[in-house]
Jmol script that loads the backbone (N, CA, C; Angstrom):
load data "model"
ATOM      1  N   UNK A   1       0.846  -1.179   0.000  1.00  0.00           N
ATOM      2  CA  UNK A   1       0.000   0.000   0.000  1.00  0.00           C
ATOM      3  C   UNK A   1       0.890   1.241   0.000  1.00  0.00           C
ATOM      4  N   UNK A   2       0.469   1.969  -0.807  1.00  0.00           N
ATOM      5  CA  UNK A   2       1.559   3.378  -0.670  1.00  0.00           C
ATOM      6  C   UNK A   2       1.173   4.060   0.245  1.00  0.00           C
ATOM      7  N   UNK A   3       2.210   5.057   0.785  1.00  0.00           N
ATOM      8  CA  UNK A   3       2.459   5.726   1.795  1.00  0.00           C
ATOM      9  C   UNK A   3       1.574   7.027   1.844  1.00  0.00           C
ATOM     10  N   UNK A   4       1.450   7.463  -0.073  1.00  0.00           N
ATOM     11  CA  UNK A   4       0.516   8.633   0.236  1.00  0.00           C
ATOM     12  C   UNK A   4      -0.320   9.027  -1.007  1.00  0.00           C
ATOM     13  N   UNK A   5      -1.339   9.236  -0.699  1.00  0.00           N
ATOM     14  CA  UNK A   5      -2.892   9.397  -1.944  1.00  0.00           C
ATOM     15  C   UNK A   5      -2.659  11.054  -2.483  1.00  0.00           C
ATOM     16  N   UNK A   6      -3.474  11.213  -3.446  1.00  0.00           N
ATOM     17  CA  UNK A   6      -3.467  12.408  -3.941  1.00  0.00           C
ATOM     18  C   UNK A   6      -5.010  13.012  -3.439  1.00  0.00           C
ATOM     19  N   UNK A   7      -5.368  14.222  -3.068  1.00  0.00           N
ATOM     20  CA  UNK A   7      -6.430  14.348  -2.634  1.00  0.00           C
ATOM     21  C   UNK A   7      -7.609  14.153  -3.386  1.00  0.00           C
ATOM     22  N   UNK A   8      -7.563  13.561  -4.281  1.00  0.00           N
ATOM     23  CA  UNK A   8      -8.950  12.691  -5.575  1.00  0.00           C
ATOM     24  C   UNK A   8      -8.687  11.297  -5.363  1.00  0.00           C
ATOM     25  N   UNK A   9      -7.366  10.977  -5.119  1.00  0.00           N
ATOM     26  CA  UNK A   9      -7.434   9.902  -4.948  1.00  0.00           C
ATOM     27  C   UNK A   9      -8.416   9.879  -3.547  1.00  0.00           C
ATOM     28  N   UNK A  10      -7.978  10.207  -2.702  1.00  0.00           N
ATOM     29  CA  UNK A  10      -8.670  10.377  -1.183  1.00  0.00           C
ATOM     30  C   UNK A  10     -10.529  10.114  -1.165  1.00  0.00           C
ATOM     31  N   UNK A  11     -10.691  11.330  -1.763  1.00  0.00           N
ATOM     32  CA  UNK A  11     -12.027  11.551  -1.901  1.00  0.00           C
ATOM     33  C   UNK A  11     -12.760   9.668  -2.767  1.00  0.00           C
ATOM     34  N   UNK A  12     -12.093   9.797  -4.075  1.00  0.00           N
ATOM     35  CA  UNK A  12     -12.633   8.728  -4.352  1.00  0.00           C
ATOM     36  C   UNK A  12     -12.481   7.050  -3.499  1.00  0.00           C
ATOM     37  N   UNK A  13     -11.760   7.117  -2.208  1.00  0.00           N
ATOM     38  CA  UNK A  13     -11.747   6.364  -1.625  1.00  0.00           C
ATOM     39  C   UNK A  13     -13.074   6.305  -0.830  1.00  0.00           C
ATOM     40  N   UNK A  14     -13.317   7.776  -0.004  1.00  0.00           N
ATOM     41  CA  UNK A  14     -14.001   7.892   0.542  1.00  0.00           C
ATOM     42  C   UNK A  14     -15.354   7.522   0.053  1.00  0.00           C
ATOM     43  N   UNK A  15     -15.637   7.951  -1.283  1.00  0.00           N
ATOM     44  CA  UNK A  15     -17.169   8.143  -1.690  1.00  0.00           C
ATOM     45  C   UNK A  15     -16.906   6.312  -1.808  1.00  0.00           C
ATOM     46  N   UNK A  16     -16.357   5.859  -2.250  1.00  0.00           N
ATOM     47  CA  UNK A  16     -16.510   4.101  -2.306  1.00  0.00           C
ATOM     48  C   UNK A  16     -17.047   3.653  -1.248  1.00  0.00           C
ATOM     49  N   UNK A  17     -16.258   3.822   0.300  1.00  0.00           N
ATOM     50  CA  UNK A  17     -16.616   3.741   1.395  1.00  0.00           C
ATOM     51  C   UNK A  17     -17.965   3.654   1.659  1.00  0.00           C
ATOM     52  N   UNK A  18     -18.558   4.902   1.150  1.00  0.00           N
ATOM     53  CA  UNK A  18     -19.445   5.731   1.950  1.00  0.00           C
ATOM     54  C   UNK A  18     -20.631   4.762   1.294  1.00  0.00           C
ATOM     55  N   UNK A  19     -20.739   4.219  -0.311  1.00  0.00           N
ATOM     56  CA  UNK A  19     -21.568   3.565  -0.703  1.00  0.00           C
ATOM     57  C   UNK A  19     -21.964   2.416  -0.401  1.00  0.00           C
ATOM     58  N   UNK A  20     -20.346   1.567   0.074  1.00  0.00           N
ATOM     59  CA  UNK A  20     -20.725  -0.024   1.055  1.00  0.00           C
ATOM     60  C   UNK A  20     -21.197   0.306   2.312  1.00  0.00           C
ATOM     61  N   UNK A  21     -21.100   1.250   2.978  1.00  0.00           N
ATOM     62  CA  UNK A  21     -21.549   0.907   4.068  1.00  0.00           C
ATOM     63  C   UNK A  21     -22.493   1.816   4.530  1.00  0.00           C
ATOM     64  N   UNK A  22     -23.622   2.418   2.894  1.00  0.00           N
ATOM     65  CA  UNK A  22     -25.061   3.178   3.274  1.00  0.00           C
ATOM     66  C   UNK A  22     -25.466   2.342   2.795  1.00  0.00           C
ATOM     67  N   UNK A  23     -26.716   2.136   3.630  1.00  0.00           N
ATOM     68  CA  UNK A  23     -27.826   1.290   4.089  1.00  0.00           C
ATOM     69  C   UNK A  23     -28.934   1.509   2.864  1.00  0.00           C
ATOM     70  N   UNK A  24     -29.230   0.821   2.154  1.00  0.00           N
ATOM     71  CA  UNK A  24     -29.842   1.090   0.602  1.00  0.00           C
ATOM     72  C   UNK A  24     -31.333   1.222   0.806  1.00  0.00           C
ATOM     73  N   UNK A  25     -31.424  -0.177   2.110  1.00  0.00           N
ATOM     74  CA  UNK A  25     -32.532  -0.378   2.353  1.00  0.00           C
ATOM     75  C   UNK A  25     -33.120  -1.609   1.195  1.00  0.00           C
ATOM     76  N   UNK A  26     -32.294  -1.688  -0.227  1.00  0.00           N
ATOM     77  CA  UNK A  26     -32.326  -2.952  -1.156  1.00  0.00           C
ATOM     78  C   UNK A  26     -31.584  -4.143  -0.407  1.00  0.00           C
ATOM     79  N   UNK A  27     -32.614  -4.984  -0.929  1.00  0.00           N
ATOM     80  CA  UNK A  27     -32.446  -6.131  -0.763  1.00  0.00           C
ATOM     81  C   UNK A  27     -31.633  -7.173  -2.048  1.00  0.00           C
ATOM     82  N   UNK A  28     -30.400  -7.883  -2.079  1.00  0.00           N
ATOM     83  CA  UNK A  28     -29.939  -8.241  -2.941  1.00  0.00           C
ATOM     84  C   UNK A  28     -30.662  -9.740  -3.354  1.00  0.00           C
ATOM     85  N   UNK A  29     -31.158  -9.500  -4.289  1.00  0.00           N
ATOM     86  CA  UNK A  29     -32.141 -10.824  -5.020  1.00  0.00           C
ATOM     87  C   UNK A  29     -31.417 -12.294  -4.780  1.00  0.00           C
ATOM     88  N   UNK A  30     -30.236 -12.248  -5.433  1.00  0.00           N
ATOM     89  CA  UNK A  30     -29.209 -13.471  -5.545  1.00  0.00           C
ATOM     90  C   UNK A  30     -28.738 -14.103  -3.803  1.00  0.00           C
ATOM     91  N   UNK A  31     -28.451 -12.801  -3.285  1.00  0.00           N
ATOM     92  CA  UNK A  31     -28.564 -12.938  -1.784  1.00  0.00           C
ATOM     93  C   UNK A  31     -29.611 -13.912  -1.226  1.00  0.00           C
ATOM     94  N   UNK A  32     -30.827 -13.220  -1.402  1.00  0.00           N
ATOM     95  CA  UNK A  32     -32.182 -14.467  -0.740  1.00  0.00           C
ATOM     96  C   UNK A  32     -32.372 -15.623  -1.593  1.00  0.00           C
ATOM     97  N   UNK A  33     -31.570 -15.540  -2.900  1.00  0.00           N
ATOM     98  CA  UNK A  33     -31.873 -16.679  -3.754  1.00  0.00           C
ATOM     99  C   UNK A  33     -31.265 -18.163  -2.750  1.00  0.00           C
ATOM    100  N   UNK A  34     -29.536 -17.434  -2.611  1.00  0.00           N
ATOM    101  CA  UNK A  34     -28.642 -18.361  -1.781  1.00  0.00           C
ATOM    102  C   UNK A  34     -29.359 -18.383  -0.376  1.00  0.00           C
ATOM    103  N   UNK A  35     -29.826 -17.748   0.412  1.00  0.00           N
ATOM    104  CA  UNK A  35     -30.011 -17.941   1.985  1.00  0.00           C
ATOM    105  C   UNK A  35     -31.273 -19.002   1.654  1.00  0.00           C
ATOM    106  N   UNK A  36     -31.994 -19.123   0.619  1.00  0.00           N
ATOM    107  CA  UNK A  36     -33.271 -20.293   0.556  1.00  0.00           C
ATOM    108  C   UNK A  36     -32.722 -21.364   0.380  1.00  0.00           C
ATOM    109  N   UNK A  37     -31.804 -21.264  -0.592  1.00  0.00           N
ATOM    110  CA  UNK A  37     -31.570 -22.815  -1.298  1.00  0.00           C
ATOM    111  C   UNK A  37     -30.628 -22.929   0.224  1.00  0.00           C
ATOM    112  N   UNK A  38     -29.489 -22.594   0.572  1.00  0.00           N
ATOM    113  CA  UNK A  38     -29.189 -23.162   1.736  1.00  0.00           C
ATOM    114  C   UNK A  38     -30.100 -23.403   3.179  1.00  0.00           C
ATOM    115  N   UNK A  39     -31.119 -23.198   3.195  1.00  0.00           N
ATOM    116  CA  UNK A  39     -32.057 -22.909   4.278  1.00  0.00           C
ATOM    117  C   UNK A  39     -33.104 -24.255   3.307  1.00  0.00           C
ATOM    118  N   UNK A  40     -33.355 -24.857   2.663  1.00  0.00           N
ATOM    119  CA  UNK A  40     -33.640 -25.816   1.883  1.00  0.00           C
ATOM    120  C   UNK A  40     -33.065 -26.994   2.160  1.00  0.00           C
ATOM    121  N   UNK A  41     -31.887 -26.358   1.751  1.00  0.00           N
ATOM    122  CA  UNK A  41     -30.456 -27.858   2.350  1.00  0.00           C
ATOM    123  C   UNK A  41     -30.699 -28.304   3.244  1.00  0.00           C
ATOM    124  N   UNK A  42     -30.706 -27.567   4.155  1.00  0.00           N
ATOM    125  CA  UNK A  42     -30.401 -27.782   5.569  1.00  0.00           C
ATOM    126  C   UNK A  42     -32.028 -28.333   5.744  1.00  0.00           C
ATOM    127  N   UNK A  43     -33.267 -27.870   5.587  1.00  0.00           N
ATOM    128  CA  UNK A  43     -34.326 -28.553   6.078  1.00  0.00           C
ATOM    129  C   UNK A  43     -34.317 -30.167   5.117  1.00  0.00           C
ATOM    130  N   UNK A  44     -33.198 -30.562   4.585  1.00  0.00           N
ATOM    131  CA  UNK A  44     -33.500 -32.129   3.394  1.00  0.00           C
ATOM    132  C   UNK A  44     -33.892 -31.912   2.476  1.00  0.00           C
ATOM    133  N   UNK A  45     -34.263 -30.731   1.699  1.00  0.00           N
ATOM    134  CA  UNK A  45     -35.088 -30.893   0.556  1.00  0.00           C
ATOM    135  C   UNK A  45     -34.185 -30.239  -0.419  1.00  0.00           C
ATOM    136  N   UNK A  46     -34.396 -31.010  -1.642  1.00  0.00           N
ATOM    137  CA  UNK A  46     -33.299 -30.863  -2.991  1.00  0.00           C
ATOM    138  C   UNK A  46     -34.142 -29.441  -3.209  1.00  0.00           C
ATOM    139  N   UNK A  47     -33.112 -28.618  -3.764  1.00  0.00           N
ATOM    140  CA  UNK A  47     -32.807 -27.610  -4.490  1.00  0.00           C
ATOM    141  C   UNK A  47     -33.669 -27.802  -6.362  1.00  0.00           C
ATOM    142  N   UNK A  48     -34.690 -27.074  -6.745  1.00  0.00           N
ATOM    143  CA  UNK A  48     -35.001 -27.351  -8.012  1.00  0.00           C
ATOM    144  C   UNK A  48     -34.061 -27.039  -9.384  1.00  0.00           C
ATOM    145  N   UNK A  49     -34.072 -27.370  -9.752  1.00  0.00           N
ATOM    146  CA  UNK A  49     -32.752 -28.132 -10.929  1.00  0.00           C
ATOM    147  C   UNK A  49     -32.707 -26.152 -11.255  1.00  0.00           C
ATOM    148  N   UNK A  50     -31.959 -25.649 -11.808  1.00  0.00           N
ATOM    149  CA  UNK A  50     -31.472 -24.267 -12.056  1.00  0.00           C
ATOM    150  C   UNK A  50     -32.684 -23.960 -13.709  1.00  0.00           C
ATOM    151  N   UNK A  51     -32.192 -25.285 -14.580  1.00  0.00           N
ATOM    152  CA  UNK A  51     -32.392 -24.452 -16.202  1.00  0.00           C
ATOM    153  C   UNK A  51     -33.698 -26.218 -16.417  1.00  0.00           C
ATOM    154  N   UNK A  52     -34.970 -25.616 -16.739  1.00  0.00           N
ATOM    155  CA  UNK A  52     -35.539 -26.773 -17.008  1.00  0.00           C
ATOM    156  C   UNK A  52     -35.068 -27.880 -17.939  1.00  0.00           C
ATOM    157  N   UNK A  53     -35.053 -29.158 -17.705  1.00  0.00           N
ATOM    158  CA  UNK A  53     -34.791 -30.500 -18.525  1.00  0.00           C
ATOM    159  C   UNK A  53     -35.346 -29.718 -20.020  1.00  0.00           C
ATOM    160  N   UNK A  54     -37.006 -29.554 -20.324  1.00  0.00           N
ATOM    161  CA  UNK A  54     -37.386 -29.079 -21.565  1.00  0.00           C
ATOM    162  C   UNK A  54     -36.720 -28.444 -21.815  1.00  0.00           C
ATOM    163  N   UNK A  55     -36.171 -27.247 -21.981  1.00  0.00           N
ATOM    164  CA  UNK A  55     -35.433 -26.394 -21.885  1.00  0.00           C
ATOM    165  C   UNK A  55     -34.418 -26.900 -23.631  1.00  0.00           C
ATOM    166  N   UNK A  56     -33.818 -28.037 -22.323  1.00  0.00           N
ATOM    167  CA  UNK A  56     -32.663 -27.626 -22.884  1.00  0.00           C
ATOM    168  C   UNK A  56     -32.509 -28.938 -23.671  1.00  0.00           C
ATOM    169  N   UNK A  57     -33.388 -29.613 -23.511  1.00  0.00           N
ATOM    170  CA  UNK A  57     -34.098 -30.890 -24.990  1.00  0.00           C
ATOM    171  C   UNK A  57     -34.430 -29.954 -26.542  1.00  0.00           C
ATOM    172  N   UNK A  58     -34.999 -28.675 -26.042  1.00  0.00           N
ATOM    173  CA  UNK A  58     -35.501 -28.218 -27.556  1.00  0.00           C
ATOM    174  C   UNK A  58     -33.987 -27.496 -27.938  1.00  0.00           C
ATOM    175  N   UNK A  59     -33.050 -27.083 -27.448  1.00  0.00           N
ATOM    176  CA  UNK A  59     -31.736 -26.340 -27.843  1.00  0.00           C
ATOM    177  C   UNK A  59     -31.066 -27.534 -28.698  1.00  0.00           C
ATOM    178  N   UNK A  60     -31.412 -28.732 -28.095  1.00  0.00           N
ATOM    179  CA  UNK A  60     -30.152 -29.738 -28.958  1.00  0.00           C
ATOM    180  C   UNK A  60     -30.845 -29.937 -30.208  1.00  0.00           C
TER     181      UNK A  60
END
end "model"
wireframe off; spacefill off
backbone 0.3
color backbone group
């Protein structure tokens, strides 16, 4: 890590900062996608296949 930023550099550190750790109040989709399917797991029950079987019978 270098010893010293330029004051844009600075700032654009800051505003990065400032965006991870304000509160959006959004909810990340892919986020609850993973907390189900693992919350699934864990109650025994398989996970439904990602891309339907039909699917991908009419592509070939």
């Amino acid at each position: 890590m270098t010893q010293h930023y330029s004051t844009a550099q600075i700032v654009e550190l800051h505003g990065a900062l400032e965006k991870i750790t304000a509160d959006s109040g959004a909810w990340n989709k892919s986020l609850a996608t993973l907390r189900a399917e693992h919350q699934a797991r864990l109650a025994g029950e398989q996970s439904p296949p990602k891309v339907p079987t039909l699917a991908l019978e009419r592509v070939a």
